[in-house]
VEXMI-761399 format. One record per residue (C-alpha): x negated, y negated, z negated; residue in three letters. Coordinates in Angstrom, 2 decimals. Example, Ala and Ser with C-alpha at 12.3 -4.5 7.8 and 13.67 -1.06 7.14 Angstrom:
! VEXMI-761399
<r><X>-12.30</X><Y>4.50</Y><Z>-7.80</Z><code>ALA</code></r>
<r><X>-13.67</X><Y>1.06</Y><Z>-7.14</Z><code>SER</code></r>
***
This chain:
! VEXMI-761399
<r><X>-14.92</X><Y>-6.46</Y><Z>-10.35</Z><code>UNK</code></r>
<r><X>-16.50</X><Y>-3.38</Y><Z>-9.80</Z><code>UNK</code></r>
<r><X>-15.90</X><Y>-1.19</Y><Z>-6.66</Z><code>UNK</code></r>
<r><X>-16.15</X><Y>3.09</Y><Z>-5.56</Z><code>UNK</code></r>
<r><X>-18.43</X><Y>1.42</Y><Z>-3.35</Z><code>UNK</code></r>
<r><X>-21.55</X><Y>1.58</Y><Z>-5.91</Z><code>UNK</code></r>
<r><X>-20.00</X><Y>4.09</Y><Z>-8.29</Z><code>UNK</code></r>
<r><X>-18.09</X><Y>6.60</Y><Z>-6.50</Z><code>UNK</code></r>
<r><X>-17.74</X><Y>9.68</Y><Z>-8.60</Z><code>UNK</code></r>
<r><X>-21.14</X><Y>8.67</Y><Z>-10.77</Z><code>UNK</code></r>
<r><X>-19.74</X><Y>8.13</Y><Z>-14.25</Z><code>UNK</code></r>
<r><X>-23.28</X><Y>7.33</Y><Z>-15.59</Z><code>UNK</code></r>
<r><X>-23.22</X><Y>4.36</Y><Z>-12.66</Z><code>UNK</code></r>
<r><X>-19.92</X><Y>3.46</Y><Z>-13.47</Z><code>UNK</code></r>
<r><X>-20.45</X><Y>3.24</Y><Z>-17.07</Z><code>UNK</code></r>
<r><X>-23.72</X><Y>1.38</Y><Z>-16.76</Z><code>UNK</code></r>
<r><X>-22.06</X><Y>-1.23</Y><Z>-14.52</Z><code>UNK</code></r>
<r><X>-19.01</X><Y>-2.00</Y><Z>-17.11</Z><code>UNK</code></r>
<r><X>-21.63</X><Y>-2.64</Y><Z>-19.61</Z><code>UNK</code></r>
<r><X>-21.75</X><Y>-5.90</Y><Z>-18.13</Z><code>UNK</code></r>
<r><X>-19.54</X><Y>-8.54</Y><Z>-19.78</Z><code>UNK</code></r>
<r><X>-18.48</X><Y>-10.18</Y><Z>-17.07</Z><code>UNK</code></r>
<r><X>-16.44</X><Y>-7.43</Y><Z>-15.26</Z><code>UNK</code></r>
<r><X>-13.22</X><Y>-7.23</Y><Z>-15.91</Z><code>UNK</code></r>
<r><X>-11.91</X><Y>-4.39</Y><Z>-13.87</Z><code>UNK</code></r>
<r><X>-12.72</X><Y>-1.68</Y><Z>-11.67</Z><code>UNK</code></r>
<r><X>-11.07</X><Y>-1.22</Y><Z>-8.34</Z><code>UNK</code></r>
<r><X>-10.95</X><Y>2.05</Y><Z>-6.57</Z><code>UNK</code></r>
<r><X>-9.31</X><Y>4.82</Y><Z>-4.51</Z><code>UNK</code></r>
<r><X>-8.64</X><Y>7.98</Y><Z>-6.63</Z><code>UNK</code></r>
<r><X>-9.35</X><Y>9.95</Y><Z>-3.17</Z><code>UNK</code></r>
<r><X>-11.59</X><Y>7.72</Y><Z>-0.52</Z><code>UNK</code></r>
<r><X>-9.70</X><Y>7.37</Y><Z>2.76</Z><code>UNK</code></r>
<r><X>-12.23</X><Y>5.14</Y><Z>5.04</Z><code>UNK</code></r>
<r><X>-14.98</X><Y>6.68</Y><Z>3.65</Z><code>UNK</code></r>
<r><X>-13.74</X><Y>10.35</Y><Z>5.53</Z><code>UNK</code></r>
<r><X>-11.73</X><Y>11.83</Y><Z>2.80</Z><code>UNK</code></r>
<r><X>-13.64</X><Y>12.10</Y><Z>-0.06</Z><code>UNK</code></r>
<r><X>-12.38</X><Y>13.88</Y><Z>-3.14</Z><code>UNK</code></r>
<r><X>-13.67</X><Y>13.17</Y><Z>-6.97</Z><code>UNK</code></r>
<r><X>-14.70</X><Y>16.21</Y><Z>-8.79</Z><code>UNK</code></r>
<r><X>-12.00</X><Y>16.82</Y><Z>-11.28</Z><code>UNK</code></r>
<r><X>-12.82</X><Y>15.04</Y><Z>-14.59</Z><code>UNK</code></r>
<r><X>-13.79</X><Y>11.96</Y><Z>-12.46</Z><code>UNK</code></r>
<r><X>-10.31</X><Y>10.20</Y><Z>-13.13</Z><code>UNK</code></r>
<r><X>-10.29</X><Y>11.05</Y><Z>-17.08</Z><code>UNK</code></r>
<r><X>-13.33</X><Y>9.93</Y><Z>-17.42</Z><code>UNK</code></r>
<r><X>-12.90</X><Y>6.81</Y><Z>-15.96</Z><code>UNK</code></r>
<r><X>-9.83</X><Y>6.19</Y><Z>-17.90</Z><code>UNK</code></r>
<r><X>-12.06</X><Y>6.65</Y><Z>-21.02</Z><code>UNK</code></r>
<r><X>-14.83</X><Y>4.25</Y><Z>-19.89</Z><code>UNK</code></r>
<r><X>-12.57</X><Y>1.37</Y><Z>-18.86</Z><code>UNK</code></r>
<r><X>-10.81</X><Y>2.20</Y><Z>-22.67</Z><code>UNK</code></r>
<r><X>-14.09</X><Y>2.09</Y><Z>-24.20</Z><code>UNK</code></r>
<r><X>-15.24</X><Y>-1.48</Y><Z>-22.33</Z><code>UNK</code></r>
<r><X>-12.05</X><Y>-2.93</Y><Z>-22.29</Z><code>UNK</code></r>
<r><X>-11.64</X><Y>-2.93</Y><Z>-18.43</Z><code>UNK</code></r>
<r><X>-8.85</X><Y>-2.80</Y><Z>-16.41</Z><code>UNK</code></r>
<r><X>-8.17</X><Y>0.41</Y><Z>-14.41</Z><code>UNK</code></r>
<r><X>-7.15</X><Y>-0.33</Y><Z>-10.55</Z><code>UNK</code></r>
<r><X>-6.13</X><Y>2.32</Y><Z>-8.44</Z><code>UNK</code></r>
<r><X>-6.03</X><Y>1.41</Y><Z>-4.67</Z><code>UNK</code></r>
<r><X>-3.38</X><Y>4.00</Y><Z>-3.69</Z><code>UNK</code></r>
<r><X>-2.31</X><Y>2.83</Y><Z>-0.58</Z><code>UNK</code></r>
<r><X>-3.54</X><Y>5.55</Y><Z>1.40</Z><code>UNK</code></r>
<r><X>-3.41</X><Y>8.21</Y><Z>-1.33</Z><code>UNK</code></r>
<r><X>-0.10</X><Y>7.70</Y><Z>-3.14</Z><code>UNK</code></r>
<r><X>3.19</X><Y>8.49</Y><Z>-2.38</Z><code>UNK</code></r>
<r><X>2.88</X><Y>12.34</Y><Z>-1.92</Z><code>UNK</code></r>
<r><X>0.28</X><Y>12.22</Y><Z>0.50</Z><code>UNK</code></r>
<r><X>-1.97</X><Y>14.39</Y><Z>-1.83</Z><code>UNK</code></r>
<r><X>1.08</X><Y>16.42</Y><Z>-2.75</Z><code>UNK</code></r>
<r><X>1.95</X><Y>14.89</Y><Z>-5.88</Z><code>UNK</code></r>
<r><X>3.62</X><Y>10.92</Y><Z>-6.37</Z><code>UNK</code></r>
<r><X>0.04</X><Y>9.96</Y><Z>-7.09</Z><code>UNK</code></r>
<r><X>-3.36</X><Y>11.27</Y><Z>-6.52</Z><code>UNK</code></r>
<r><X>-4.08</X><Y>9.95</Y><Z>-10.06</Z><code>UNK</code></r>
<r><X>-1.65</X><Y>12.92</Y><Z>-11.12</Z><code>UNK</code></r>
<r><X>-3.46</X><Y>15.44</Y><Z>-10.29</Z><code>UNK</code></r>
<r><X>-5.35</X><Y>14.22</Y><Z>-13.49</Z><code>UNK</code></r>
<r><X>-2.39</X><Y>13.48</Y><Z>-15.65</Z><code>UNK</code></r>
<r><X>-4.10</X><Y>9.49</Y><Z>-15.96</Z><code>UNK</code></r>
<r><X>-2.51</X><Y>6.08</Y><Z>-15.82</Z><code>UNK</code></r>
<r><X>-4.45</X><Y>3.50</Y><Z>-14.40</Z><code>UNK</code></r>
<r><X>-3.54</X><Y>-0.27</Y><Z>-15.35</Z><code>UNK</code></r>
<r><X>-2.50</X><Y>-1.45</Y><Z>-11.92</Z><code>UNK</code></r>
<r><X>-1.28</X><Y>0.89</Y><Z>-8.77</Z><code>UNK</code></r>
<r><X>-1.62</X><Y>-1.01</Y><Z>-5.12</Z><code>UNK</code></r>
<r><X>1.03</X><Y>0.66</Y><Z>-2.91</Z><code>UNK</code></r>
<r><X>1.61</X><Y>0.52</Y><Z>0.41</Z><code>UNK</code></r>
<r><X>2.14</X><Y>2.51</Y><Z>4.05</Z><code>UNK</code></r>
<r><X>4.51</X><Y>5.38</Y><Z>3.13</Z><code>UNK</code></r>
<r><X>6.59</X><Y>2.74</Y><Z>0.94</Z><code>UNK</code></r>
<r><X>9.11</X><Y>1.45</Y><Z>3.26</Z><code>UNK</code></r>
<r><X>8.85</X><Y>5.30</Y><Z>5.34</Z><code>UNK</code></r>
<r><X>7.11</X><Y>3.27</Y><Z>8.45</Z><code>UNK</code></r>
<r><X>10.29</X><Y>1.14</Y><Z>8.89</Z><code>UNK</code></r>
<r><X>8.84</X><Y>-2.68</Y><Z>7.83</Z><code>UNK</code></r>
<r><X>5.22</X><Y>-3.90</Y><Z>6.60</Z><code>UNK</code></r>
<r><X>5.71</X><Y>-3.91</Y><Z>2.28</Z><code>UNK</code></r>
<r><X>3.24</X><Y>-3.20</Y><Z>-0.49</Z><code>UNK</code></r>
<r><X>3.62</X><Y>-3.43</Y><Z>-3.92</Z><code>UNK</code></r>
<r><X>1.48</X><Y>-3.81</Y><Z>-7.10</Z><code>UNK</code></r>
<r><X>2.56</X><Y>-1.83</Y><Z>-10.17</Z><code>UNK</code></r>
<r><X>1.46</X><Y>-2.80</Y><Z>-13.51</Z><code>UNK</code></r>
<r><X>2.85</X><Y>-3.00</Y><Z>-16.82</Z><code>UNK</code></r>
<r><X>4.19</X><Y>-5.84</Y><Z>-18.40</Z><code>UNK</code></r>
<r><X>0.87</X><Y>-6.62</Y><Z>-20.63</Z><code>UNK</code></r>
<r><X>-1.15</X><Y>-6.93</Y><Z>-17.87</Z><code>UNK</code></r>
<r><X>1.51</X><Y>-8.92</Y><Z>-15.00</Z><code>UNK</code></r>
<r><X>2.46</X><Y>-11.83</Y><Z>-17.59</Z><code>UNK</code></r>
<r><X>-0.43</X><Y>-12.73</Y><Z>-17.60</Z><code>UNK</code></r>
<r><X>0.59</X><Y>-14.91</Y><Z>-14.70</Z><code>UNK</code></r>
<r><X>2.88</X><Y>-17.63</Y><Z>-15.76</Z><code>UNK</code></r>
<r><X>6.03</X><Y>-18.97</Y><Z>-13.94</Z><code>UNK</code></r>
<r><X>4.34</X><Y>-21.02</Y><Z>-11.12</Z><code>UNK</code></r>
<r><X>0.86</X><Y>-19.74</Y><Z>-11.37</Z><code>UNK</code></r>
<r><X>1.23</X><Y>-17.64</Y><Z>-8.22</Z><code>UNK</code></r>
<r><X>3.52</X><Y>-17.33</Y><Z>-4.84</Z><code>UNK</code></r>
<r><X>3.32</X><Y>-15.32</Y><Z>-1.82</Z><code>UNK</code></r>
<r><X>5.20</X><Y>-16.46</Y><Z>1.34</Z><code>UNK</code></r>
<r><X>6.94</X><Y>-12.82</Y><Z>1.94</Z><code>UNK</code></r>
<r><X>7.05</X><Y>-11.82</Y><Z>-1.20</Z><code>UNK</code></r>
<r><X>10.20</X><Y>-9.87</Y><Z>-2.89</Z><code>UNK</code></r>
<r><X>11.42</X><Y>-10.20</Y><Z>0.71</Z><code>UNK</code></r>
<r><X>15.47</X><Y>-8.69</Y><Z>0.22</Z><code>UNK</code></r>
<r><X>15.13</X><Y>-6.38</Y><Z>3.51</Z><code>UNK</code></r>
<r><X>11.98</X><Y>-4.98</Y><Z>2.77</Z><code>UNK</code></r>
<r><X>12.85</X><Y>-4.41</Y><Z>-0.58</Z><code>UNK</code></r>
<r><X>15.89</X><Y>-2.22</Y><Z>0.22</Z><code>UNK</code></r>
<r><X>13.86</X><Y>0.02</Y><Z>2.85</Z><code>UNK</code></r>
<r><X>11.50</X><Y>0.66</Y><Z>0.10</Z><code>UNK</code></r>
<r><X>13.93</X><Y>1.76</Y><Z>-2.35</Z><code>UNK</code></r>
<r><X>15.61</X><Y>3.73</Y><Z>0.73</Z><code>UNK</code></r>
<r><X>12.36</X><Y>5.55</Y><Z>1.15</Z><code>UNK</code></r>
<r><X>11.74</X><Y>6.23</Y><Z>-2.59</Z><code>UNK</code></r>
<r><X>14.87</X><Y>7.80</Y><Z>-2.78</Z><code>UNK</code></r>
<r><X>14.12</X><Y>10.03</Y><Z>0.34</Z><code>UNK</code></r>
<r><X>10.77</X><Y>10.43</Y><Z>-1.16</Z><code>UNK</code></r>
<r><X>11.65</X><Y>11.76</Y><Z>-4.74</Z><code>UNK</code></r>
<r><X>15.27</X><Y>13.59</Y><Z>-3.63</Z><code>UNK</code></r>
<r><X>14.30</X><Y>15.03</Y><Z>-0.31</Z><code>UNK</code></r>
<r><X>11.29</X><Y>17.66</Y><Z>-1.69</Z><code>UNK</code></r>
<r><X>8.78</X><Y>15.54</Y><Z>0.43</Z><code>UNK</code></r>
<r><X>5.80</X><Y>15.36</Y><Z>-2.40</Z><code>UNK</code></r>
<r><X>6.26</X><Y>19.80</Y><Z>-2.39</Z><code>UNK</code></r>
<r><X>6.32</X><Y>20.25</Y><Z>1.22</Z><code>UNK</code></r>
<r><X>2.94</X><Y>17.96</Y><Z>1.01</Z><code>UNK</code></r>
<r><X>1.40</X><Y>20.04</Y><Z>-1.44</Z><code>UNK</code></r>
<r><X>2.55</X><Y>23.45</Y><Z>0.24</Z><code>UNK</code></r>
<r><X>1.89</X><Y>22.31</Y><Z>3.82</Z><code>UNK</code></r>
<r><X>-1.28</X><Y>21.18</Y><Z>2.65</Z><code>UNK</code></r>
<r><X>-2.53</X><Y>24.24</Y><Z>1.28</Z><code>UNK</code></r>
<r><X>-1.45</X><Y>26.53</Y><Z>4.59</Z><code>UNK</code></r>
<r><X>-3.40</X><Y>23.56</Y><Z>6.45</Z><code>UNK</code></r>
<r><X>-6.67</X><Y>23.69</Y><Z>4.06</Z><code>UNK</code></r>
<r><X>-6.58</X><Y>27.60</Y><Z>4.61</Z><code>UNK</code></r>
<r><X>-6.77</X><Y>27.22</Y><Z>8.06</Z><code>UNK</code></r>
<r><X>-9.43</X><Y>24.29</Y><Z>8.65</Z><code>UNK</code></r>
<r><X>-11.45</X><Y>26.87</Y><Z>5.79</Z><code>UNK</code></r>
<r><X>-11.11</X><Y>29.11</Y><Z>8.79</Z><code>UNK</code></r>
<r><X>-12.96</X><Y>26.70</Y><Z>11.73</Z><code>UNK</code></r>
<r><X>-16.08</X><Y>27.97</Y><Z>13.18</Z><code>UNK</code></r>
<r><X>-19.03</X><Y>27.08</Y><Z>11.49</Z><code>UNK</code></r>
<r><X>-21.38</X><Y>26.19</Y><Z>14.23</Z><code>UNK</code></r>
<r><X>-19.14</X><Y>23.51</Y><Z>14.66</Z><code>UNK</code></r>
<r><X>-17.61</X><Y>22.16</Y><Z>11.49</Z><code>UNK</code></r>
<r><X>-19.72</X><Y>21.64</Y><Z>8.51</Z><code>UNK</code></r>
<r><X>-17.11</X><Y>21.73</Y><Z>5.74</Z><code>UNK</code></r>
<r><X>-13.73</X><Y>20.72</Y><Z>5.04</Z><code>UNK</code></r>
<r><X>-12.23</X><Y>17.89</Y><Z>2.22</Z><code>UNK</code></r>
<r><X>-8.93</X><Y>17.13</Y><Z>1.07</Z><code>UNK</code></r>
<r><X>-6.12</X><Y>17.43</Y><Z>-1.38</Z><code>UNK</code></r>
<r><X>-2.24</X><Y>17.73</Y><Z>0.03</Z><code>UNK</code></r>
<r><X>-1.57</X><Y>16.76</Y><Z>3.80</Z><code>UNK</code></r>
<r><X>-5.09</X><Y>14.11</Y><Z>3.18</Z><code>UNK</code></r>
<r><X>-7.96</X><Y>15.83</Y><Z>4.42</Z><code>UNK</code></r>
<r><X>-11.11</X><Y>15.62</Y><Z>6.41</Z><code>UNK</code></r>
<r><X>-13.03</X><Y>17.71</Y><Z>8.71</Z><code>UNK</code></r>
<r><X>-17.57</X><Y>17.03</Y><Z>8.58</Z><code>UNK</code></r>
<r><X>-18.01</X><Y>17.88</Y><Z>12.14</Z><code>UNK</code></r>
<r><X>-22.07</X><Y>18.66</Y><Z>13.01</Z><code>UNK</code></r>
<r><X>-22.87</X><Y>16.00</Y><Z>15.11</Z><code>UNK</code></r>
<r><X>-25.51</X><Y>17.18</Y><Z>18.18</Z><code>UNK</code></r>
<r><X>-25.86</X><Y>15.38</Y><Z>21.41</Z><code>UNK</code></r>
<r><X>-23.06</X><Y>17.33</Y><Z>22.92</Z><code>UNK</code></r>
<r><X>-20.48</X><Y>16.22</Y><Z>20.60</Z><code>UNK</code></r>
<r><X>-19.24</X><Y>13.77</Y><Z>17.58</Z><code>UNK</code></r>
<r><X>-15.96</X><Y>13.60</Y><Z>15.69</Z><code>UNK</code></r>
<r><X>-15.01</X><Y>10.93</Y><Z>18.15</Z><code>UNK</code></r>
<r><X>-15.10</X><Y>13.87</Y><Z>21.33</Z><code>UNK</code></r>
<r><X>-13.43</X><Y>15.92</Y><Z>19.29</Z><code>UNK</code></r>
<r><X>-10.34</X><Y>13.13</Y><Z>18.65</Z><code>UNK</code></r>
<r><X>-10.24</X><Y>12.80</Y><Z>22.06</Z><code>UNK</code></r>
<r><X>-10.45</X><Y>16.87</Y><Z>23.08</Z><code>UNK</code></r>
<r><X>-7.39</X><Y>16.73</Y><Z>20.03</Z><code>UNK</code></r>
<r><X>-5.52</X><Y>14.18</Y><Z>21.60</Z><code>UNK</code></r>
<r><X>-5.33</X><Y>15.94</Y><Z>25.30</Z><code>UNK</code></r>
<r><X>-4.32</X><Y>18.74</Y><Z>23.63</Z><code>UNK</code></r>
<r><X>-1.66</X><Y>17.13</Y><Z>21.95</Z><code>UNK</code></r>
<r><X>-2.84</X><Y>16.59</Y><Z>18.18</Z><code>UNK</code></r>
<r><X>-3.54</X><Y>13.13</Y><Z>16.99</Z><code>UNK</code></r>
<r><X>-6.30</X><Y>12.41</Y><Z>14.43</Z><code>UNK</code></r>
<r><X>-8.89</X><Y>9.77</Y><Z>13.73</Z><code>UNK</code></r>
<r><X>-12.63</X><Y>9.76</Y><Z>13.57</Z><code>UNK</code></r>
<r><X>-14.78</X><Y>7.74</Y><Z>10.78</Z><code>UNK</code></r>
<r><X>-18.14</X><Y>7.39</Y><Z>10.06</Z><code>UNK</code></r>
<r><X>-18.99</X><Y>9.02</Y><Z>13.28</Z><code>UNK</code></r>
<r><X>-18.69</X><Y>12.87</Y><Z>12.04</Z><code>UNK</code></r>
<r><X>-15.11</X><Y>13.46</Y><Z>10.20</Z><code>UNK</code></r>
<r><X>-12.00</X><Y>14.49</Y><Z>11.68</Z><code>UNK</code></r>
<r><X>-9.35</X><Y>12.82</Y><Z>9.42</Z><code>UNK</code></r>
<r><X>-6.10</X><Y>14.43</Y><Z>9.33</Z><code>UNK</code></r>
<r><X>-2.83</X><Y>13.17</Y><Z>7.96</Z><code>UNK</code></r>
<r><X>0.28</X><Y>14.18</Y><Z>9.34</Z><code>UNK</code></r>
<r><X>3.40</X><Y>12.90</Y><Z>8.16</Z><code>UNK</code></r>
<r><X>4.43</X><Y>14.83</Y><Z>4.99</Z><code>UNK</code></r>
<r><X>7.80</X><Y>15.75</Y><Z>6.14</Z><code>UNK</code></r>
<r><X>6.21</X><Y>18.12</Y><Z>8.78</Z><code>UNK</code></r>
<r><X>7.39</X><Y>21.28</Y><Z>9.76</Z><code>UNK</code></r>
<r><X>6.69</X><Y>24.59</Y><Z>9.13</Z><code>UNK</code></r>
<r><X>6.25</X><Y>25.29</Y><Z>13.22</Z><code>UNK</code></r>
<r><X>4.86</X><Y>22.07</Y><Z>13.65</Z><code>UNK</code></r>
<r><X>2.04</X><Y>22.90</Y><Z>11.42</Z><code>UNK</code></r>
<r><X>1.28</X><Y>26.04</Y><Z>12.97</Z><code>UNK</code></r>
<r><X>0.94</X><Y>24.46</Y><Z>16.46</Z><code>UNK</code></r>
<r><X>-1.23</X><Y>21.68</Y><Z>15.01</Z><code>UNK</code></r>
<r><X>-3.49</X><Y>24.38</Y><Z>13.23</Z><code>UNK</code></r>
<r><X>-3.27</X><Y>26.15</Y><Z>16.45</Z><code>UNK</code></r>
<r><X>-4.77</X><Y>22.77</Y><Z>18.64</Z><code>UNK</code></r>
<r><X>-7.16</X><Y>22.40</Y><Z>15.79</Z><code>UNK</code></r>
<r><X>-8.29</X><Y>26.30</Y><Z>16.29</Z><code>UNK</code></r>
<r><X>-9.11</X><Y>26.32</Y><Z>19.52</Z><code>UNK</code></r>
<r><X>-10.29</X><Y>22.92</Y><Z>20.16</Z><code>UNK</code></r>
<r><X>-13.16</X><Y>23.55</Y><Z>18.02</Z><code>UNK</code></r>
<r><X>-13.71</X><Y>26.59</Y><Z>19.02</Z><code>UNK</code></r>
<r><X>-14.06</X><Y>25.54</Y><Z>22.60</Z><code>UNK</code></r>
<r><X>-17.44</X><Y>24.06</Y><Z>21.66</Z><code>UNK</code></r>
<r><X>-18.91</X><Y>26.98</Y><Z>20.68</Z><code>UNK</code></r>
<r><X>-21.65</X><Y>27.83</Y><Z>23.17</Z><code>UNK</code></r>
***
């Protein structure tokens, strides 16, 4: 199995490592979370649907963190109009109510496993089925993946806006971006978390300079105006 990890937006790499035989699929998130936000150039997706075509690979898209209108649309793989082979899902699925994922696949691919082949402990657990189908519904009726898309825009335009001397440049698609903070001896994303949190904004450092930002996709119109407000002058404050 082949990971971003070693091919991360680098069709050539990608391409040269299905050559080999023995991999059979290629796992990866359409928009990396972990890694501080990090956004494929557009093409990316189509072309990797073309090279897993081409070698006969299946197409995995880890969309745990990305899916579910967190980029503004059901699936960050939609912003490409491509269908990957197998969708992991997870986090916004059951709306923060009970732990669920899910694996989405087509019928080609999951018989593959036979009656008896495979069990999970928890798995098609009644309860937590029913909260994710509750949150679907809330999801797809409730104008949740718009609001993500036009909150996240009015958010992008005003992190574009963040003093330079501070923040190095901004990432993201929907309500998932990412803030490259210049690290100096002064400060590091993790001081600025921390200046965020006393101020009453929430947000998580990685890989010691990005600010990652997710707030939940039902947000507010005044809610995101105070947030961009914290943001605004938190940063600022560490202008010399």
């Amino acid at each position: 199995v082949v990971s971003t990890q070693s091919t991360g937006n680098d069709l050539a790499a990608l391409e040269a490592a299905l050559q080999d035989p023995n991999v059979c699929a290629y796992m990866a998130e359409p928009i990396q979370g972990e890694a501080g936000v990090i956004v494929p150039d557009m093409g990316y997706l189509k072309g990797v649907r073309e090279l897993c075509d081409k070698y006969n690979v299946l197409w995995v898209a880890d969309e745990v963190q990305s899916g579910l209108g967190r980029t503004g649309k059901r699936s960050a793989t939609d912003w490409e109009g491509v269908k990957p082979d197998m969708v992991t899902l997870g986090k916004a699925l059951s709306g923060g109510v009970l732990p669920v994922s899910a694996v989405m696949t087509s019928d080609e691919v999951m018989l593959c496993i036979r009656p008896g082949e495979h069990g999970s402990t928890y798995g098609g657990n009644p309860l937590a089925c029913k909260v994710a189908m509750t949150a679907m519904d809330v999801l797809e009726n409730e104008g949740l993946y718009e609001n993500s898309l036009r909150q996240g825009e009015k958010l992008m335009a005003e992190l574009k806006k963040l003093p330079e001397e501070v923040v190095r440049t901004v990432r993201g698609r929907g309500l998932f971006t990412g803030v490259v903070i210049r690290e100096t001896e002064h400060f590091n994303a993790w001081d600025v978390c921390l200046k965020l949190r006393d101020a009453g904004l929430l947000a998580k450092p990685t890989h010691g300079d990005i600010v990652r930002l997710t707030p939940p996709i039902c947000i507010s119109d005044d809610e995101l105006e105070e947030a961009a407000h914290i943001l605004t002058t938190t940063i600022s404050s560490y202008i010399k």
